[in-house]
N, CA, C and O atoms as CSV, one atom per row, in Angstrom:
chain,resi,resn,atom,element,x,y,z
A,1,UNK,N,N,179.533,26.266,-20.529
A,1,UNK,CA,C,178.867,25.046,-20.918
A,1,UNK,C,C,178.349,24.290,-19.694
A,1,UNK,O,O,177.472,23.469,-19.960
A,2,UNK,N,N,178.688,24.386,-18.463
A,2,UNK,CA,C,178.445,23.795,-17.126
A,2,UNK,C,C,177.576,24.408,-17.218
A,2,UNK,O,O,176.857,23.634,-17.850
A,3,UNK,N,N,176.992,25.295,-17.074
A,3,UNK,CA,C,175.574,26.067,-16.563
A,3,UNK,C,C,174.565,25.202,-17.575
A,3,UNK,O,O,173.529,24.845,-17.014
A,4,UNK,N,N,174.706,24.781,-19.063
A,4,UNK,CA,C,173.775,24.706,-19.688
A,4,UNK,C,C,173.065,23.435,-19.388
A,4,UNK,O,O,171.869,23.152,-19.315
A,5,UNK,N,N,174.511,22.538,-19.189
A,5,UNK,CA,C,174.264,20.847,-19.156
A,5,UNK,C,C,173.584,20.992,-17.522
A,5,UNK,O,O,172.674,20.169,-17.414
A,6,UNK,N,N,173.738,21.642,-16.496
A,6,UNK,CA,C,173.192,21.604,-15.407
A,6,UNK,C,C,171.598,21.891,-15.626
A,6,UNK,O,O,170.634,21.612,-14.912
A,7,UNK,N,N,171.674,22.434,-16.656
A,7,UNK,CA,C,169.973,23.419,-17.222
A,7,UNK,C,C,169.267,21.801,-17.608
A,7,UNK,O,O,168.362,21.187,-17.042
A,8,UNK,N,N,169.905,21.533,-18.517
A,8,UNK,CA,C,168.978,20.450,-18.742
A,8,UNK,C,C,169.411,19.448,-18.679
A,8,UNK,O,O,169.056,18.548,-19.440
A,9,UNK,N,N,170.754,19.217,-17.299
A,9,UNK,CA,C,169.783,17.310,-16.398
A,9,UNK,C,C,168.763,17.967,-15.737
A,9,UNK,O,O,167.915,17.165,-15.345
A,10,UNK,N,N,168.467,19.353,-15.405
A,10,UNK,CA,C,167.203,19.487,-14.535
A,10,UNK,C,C,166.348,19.156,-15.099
A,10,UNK,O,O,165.580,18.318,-14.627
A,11,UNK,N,N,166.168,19.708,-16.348
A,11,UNK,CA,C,164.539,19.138,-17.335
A,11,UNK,C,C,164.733,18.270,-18.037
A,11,UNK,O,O,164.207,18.192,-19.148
A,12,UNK,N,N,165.854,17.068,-17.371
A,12,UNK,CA,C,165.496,15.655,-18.030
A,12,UNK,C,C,164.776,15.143,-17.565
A,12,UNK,O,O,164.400,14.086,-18.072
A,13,UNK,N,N,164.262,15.558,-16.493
A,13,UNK,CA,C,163.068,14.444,-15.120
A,13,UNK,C,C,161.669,14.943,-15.207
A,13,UNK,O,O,161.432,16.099,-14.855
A,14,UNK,N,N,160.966,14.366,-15.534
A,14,UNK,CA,C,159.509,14.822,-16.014
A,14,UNK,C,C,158.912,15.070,-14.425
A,14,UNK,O,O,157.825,15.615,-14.610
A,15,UNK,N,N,159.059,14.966,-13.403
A,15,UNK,CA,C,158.535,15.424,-12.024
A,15,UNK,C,C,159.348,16.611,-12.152
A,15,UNK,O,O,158.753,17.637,-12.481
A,16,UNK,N,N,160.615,16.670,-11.952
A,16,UNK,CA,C,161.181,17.942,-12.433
A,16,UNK,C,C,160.372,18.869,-13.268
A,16,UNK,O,O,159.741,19.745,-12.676
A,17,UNK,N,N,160.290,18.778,-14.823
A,17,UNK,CA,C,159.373,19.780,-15.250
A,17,UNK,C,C,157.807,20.568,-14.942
A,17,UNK,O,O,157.349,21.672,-15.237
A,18,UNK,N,N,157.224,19.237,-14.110
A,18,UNK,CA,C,156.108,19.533,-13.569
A,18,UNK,C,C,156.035,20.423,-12.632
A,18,UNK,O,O,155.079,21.195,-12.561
A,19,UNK,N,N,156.980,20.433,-11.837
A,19,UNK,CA,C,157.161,21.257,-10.374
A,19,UNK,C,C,157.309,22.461,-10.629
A,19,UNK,O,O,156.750,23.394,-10.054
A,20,UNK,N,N,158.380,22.540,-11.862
A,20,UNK,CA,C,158.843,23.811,-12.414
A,20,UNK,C,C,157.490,24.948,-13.192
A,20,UNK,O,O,157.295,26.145,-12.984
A,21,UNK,N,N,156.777,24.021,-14.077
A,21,UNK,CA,C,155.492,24.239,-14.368
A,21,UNK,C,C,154.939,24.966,-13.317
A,21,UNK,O,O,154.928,26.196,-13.306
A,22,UNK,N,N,154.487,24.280,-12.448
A,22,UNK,CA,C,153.514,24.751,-11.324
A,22,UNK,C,C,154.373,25.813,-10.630
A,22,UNK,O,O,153.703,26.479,-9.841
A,23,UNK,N,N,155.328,26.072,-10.680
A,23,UNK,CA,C,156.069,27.087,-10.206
A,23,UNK,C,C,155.967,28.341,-11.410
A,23,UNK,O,O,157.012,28.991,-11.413
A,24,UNK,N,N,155.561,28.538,-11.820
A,24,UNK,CA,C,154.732,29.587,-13.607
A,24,UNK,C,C,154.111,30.105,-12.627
A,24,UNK,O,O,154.402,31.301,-12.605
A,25,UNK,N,N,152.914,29.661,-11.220
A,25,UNK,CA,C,152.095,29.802,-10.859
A,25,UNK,C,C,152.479,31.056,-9.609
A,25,UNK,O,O,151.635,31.817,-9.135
A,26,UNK,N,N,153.788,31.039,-9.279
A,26,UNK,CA,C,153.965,31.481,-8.028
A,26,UNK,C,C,155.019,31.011,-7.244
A,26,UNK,O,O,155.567,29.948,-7.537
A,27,UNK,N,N,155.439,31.806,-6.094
A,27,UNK,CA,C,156.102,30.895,-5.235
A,27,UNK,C,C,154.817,30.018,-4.237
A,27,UNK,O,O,153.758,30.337,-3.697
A,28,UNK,N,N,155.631,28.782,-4.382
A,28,UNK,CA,C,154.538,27.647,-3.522
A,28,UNK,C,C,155.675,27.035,-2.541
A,28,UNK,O,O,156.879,26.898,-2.755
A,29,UNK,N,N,154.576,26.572,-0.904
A,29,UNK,CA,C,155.362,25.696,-0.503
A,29,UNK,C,C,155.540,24.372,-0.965
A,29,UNK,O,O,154.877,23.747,-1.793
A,30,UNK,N,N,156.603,24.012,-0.262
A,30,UNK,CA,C,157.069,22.357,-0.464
A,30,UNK,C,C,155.484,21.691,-0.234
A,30,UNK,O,O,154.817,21.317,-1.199
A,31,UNK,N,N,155.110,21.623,0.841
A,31,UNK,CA,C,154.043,21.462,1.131
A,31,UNK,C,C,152.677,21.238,0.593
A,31,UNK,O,O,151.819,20.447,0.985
A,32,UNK,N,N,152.639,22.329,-0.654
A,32,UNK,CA,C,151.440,22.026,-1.838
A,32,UNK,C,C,151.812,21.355,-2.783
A,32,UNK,O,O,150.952,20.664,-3.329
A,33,UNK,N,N,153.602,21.307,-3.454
A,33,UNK,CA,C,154.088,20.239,-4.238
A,33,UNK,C,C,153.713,19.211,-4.204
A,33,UNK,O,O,153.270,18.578,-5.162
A,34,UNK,N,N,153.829,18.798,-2.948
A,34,UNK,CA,C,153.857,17.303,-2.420
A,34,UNK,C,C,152.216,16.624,-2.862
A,34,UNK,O,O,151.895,15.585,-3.439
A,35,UNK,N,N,151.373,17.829,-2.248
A,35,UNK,CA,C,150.014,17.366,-2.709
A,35,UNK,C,C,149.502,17.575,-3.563
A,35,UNK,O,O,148.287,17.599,-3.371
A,36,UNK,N,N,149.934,17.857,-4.991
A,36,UNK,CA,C,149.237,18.464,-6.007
A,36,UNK,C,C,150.380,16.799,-7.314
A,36,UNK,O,O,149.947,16.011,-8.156
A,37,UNK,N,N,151.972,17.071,-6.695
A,37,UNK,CA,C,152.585,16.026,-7.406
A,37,UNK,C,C,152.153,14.737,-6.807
A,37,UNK,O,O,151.594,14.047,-7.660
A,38,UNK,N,N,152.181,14.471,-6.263
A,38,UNK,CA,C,151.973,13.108,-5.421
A,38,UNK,C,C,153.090,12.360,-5.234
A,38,UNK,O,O,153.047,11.155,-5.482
A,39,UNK,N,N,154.383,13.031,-4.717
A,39,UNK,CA,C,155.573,12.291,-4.387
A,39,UNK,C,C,155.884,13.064,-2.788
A,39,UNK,O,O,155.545,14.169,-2.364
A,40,UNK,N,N,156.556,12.114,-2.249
A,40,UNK,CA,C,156.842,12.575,-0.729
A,40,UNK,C,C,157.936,13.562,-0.655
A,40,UNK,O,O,158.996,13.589,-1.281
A,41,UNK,N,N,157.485,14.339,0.204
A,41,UNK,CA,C,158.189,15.639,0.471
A,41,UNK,C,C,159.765,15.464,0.280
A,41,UNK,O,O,160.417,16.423,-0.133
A,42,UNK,N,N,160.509,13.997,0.640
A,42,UNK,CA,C,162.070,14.491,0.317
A,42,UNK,C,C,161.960,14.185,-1.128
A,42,UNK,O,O,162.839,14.812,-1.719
A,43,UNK,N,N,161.498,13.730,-1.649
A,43,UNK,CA,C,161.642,13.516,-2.973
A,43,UNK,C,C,161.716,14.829,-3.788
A,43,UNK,O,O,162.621,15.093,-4.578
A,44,UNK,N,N,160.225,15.943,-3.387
A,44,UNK,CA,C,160.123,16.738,-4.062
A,44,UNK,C,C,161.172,17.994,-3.382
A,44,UNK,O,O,161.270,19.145,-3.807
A,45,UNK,N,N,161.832,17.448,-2.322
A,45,UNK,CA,C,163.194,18.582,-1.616
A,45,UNK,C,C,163.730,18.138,-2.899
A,45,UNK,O,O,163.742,18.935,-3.837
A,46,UNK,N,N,164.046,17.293,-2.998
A,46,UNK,CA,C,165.366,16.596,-3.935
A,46,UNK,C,C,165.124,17.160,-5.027
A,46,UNK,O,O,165.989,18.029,-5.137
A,47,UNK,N,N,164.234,17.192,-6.205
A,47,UNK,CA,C,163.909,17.558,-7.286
A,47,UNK,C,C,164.812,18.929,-7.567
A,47,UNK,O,O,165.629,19.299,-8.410
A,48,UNK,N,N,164.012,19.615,-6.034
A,48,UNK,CA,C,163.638,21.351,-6.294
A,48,UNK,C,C,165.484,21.457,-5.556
A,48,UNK,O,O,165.919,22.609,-5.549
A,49,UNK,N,N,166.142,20.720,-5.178
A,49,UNK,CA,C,167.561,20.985,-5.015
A,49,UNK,C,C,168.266,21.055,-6.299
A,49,UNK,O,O,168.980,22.019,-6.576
A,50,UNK,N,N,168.108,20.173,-7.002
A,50,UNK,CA,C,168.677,19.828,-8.290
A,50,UNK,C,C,168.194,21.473,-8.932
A,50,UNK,O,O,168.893,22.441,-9.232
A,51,UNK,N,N,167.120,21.322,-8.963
A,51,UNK,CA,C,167.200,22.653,-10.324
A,51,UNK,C,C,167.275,24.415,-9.351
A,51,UNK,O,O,167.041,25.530,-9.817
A,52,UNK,N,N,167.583,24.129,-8.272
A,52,UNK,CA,C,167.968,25.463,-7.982
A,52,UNK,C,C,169.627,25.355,-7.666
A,52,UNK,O,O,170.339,26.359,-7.649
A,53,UNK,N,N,170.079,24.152,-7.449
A,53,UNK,CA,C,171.452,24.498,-8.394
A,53,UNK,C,C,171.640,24.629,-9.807
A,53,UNK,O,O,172.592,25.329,-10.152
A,54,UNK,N,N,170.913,24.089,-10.725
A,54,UNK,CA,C,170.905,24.594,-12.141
A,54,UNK,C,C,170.500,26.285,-11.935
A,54,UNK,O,O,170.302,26.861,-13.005
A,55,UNK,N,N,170.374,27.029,-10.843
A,55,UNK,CA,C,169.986,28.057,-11.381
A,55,UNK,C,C,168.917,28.177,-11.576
A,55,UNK,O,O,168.610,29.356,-11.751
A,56,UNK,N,N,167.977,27.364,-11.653
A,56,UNK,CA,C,166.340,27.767,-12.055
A,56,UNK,C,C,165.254,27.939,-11.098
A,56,UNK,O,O,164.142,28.454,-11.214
A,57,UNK,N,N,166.027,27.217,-9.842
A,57,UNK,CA,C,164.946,28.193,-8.687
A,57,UNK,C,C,165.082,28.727,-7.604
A,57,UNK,O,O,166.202,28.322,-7.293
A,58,UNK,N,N,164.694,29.450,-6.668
A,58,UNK,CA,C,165.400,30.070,-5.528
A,58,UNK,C,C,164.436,29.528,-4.749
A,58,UNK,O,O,163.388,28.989,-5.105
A,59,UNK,N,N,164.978,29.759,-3.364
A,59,UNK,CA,C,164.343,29.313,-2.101
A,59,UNK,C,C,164.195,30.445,-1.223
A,59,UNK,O,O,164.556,31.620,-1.276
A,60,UNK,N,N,163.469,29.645,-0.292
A,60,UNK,CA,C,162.962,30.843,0.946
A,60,UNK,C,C,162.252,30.365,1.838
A,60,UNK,O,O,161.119,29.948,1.597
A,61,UNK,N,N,162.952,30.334,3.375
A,61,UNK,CA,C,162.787,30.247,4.316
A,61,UNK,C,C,161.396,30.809,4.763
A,61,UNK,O,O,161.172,31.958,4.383
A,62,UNK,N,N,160.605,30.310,5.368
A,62,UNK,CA,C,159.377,30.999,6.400
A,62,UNK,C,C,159.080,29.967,7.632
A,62,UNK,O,O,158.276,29.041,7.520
A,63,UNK,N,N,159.893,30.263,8.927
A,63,UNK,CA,C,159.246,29.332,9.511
A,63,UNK,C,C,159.664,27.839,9.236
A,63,UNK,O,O,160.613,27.589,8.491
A,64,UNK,N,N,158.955,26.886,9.836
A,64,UNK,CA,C,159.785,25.468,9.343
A,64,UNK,C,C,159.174,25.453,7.715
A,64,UNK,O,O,159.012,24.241,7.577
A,65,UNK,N,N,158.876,25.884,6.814
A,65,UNK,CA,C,158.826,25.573,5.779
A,65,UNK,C,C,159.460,26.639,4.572
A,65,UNK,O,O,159.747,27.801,4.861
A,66,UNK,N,N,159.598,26.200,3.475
A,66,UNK,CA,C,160.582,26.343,2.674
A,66,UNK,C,C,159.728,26.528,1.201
A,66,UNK,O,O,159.109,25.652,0.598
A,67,UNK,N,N,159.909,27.992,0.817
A,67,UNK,CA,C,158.938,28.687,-0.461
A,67,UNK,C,C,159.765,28.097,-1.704
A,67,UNK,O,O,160.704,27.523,-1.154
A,68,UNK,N,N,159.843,28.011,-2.443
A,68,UNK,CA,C,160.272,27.965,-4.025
A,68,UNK,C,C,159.503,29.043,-5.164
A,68,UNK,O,O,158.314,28.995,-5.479
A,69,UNK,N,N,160.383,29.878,-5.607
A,69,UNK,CA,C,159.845,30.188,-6.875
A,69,UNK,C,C,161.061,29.934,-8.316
A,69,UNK,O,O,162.239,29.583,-8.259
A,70,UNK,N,N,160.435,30.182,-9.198
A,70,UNK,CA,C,161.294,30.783,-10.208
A,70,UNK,C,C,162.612,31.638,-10.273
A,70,UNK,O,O,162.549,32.764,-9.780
A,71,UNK,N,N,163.863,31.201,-10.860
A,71,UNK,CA,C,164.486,32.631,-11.014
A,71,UNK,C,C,164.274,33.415,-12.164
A,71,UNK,O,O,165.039,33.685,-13.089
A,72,UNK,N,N,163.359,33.664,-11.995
A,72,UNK,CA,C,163.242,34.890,-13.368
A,72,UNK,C,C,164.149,36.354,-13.524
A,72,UNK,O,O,164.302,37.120,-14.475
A,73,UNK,N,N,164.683,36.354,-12.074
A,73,UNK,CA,C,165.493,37.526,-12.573
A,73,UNK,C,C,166.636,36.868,-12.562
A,73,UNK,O,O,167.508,37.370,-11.854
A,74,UNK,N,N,166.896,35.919,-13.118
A,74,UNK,CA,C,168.430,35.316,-13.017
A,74,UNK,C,C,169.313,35.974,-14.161
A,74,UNK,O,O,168.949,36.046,-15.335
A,75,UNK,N,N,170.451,36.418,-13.696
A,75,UNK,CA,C,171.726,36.678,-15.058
A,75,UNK,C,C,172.006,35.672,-15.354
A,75,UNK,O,O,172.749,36.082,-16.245
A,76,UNK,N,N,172.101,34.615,-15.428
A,76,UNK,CA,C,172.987,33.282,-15.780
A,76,UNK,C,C,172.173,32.956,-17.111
A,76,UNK,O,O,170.952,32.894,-17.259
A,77,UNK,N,N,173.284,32.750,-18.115
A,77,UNK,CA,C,172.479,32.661,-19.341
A,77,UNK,C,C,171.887,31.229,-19.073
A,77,UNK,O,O,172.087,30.448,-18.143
A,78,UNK,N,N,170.965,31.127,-20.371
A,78,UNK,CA,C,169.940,30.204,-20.814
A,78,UNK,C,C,168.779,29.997,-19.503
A,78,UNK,O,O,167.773,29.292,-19.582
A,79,UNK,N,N,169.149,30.697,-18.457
A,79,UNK,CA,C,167.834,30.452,-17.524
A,79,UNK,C,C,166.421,30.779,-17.955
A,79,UNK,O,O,165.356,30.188,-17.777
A,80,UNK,N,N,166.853,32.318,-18.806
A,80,UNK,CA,C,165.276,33.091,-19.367
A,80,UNK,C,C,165.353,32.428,-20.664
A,80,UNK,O,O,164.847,33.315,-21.350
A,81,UNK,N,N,165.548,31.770,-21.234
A,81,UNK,CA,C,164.998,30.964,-22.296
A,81,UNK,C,C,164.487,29.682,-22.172
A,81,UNK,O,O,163.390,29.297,-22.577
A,82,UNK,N,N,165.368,29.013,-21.572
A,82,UNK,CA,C,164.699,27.726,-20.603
A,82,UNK,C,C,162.946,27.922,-19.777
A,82,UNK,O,O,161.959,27.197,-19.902
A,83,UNK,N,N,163.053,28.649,-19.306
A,83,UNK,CA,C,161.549,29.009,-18.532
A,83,UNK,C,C,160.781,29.467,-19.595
A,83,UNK,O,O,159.751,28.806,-19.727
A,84,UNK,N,N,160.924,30.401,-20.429
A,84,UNK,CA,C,160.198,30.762,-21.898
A,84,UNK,C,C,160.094,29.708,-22.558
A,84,UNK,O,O,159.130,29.796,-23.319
A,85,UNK,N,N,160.655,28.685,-22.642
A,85,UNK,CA,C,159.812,26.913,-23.109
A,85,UNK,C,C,159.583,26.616,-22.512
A,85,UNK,O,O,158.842,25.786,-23.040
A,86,UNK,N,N,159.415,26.336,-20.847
A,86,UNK,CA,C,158.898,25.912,-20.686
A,86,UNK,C,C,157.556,26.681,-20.053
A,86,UNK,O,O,156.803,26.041,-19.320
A,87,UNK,N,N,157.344,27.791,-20.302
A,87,UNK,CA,C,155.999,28.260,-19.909
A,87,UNK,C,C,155.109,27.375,-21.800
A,87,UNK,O,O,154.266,26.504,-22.017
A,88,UNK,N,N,155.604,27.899,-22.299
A,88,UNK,CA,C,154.932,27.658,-23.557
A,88,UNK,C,C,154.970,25.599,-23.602
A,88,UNK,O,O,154.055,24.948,-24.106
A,89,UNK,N,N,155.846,25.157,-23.152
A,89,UNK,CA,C,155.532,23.425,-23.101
A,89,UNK,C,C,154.015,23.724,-22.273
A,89,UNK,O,O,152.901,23.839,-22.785
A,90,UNK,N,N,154.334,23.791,-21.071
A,90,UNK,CA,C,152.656,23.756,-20.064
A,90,UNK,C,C,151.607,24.181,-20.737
A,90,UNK,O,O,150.525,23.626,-20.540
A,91,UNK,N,N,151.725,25.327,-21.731
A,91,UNK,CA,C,150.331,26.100,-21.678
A,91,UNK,C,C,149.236,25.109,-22.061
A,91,UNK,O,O,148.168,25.107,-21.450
A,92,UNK,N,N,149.480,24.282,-23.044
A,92,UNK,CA,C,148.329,23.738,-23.855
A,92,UNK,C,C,148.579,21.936,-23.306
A,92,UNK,O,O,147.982,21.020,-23.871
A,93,UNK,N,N,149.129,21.806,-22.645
A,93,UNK,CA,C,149.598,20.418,-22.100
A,93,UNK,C,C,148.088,20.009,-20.901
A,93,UNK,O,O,147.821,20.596,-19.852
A,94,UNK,N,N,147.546,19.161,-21.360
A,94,UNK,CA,C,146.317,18.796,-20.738
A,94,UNK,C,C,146.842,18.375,-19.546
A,94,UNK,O,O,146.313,19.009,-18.633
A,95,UNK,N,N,147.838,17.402,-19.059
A,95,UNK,CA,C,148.146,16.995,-17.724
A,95,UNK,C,C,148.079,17.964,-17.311
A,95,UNK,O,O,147.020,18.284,-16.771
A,96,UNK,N,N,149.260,18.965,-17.371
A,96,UNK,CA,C,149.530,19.982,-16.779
A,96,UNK,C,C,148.486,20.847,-15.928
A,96,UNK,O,O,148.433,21.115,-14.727
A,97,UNK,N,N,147.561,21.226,-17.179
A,97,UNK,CA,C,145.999,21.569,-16.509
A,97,UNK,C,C,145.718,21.619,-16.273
A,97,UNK,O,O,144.974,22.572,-16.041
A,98,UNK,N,N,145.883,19.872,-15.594
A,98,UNK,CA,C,144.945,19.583,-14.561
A,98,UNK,C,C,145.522,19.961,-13.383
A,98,UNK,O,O,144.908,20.677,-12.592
A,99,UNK,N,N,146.684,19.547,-13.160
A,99,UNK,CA,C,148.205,19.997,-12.062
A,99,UNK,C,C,147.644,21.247,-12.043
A,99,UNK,O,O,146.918,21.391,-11.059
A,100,UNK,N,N,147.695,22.061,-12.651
A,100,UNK,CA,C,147.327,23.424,-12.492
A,100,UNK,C,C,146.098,23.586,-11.261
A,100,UNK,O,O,146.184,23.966,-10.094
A,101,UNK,N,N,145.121,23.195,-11.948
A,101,UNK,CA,C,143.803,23.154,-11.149
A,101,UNK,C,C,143.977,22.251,-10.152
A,101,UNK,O,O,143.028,22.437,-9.391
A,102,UNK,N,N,144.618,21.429,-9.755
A,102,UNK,CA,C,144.566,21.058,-8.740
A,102,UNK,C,C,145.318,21.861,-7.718
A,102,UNK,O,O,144.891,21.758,-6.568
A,103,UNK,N,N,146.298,22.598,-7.902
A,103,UNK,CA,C,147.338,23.543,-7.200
A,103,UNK,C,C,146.266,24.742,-6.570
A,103,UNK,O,O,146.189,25.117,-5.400
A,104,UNK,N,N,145.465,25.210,-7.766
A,104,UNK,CA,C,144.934,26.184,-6.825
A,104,UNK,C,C,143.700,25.630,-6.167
A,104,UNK,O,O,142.998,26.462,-5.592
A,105,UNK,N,N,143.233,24.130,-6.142
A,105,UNK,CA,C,142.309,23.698,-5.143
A,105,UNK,C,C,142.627,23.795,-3.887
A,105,UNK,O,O,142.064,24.288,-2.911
A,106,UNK,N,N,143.840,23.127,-4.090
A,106,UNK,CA,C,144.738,23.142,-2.809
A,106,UNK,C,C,145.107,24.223,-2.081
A,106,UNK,O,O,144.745,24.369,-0.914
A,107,UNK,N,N,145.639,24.820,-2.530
A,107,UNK,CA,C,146.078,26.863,-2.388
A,107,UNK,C,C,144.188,27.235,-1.558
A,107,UNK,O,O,144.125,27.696,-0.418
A,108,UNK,N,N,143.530,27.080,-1.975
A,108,UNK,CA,C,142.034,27.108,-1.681
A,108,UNK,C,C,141.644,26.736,-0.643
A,108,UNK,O,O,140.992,27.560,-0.001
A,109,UNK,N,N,141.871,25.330,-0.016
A,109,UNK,CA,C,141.412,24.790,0.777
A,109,UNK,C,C,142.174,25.030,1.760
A,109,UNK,O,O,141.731,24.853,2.895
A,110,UNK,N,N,143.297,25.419,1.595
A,110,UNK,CA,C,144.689,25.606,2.849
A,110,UNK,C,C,144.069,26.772,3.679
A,110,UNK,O,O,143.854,26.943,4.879
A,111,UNK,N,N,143.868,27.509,2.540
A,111,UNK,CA,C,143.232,28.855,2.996
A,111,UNK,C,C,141.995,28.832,4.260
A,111,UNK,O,O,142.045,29.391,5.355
A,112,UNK,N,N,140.846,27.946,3.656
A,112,UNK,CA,C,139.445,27.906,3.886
A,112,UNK,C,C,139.868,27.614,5.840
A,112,UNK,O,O,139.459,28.261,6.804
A,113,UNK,N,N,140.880,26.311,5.802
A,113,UNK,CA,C,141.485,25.862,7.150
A,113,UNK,C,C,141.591,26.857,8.083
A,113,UNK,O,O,142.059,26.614,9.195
């Protein structure tokens, strides 16, 4: 029952779900979070701490910055059902959308640099 209630104080925080959302997309740095959510980098450390102790995301070192993806291959129950709503919450969610498209503007322009 600890694993579950940890599952969802993570997706009680609507910046929380968003991040997680945009994480559907890929592993991203902290770095594009920050500019696609519009909250300052410890904030969005903080978020993405919380739900990768729930289990829902892993990390990864490169350099001074720090990847996030999904655990999709997680054993810990309710992780792959949790992410299976919430891919299906995002799909048709107009904010989201836009979050979306703005992620890969960004992803875009990092590049172009």
């Amino acid at each position: 029952m600890t694993d579950f209630i940890k599952i969802t104080k993570a997706l009680s925080d609507p910046t929380r779900v968003r991040i997680l959302g945009l994480l559907l997309e890929g592993e991203i740095c902290v770095c594009n979070i920050v500019a696609v959510v519009g909250v300052a980098q410890p904030t969005v450390s903080r978020h993405l701490k919380q739900c990768t102790d729930a289990g829902l995301t892993l990390a990864r070192k490169a350099g001074g910055w720090t990847h996030y993806s999904l655990a999709t291959d997680s054993a810990a129950p309710f992780v792959a059902t949790f992410l299976l709503l919430l891919k299906q919450a995002v799909e048709t969610d107009s904010e989201f959308i836009q979050l979306r498209s703005k992620l890969h503007a960004v992803k875009k322009a990092k590049k172009l640099v």
